[in-house]
C-alpha positions in Angstrom: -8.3 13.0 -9.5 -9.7 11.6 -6.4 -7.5 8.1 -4.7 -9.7 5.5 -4.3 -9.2 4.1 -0.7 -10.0 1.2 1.1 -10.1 1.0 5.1 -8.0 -0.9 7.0 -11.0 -3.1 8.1 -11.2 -3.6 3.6 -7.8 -5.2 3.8 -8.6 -8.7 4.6 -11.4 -9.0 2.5 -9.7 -7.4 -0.6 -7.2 -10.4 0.1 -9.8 -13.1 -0.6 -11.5 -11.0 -3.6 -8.4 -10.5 -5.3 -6.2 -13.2 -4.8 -3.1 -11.8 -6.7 -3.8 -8.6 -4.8 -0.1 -6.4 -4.6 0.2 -4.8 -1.3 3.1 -2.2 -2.0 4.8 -0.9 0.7 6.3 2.7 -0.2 7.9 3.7 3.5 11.6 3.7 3.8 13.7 0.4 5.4 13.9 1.5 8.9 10.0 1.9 9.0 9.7 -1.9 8.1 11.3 -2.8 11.3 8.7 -1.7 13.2 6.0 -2.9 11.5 5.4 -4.4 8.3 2.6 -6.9 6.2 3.4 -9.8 5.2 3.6 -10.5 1.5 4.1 -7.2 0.5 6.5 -5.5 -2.4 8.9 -3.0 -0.9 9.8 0.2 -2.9 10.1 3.1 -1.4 9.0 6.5 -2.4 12.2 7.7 -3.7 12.6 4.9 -5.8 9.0 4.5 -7.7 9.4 6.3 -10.5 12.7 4.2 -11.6 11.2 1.0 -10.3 7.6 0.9 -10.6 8.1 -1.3 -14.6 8.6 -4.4 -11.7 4.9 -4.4 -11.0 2.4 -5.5 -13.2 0.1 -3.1 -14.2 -2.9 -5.0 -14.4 -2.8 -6.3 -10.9 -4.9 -5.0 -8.2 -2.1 -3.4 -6.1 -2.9 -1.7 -2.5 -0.4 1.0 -1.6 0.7 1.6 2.0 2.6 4.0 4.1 2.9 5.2 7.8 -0.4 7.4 7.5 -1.6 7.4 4.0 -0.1 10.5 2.7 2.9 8.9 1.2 0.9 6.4 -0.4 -1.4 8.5 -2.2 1.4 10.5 -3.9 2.2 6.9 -5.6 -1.4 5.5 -5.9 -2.0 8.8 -7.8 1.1 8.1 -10.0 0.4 4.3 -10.6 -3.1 5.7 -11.9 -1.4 8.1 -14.0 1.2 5.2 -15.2 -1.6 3.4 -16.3 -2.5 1.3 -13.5 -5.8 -0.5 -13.7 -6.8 -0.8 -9.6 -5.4 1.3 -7.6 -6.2 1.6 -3.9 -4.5 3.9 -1.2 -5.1 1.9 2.3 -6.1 5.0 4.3 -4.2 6.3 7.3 -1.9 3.7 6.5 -0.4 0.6 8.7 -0.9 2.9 11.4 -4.4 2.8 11.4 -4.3 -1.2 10.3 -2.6 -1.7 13.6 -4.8 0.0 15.7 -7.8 -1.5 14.4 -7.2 -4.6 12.7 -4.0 -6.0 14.3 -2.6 -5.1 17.4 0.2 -7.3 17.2 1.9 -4.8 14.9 3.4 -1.9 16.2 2.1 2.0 15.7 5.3 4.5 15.6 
């Protein structure tokens, strides 16, 4: 099954189009002090398939990582959970820092 994505430039306007829009951070706690976006849901990786019954389903939910890779794994699995929208933001808040806000930090 192919992971719909969105681009980093997307983000922004995904916000205004879906206002209860889940951003779902999936890195582990020591990546959040570098960088992080605000109003997200933190679970990492390790701990989706035991906590991913906390997010609603039927919200639009974008899933983030360092680079994207991560965040496909568990954009695929949401999908296969039964997750209506489901968006991988690719090459992750990397890629959102370098070309949407440099005031967060690439690592």
């Amino acid at each position: 099954m192919a992971i719909p994505e969105i681009q980093p430039s997307e983000l922004a306007e995904f916000r205004t189009r879906f206002p209860n829009l889940v951003l779902l951070d999936v890195r582990e706690a020591d990546e959040r002090e570098v960088s992080v976006l605000p109003n997200d849901v933190h679970i990492p990786l390790g701990m989706i398939a035991s906590k991913f019954g906390e997010l609603d389903p039927n919200a639009p939910t974008v899933v983030y990582c360092r680079s994207g890779a991560r965040s496909a794994r568990v954009a695929g699995f949401l999908l296969d959970s039964g997750f209506k929208q489901v968006w991988n933001l690719a090459r992750g808040i990397n890629a959102y820092a370098v070309e949407v806000d440099p005031s967060l930090k690439p690592y």
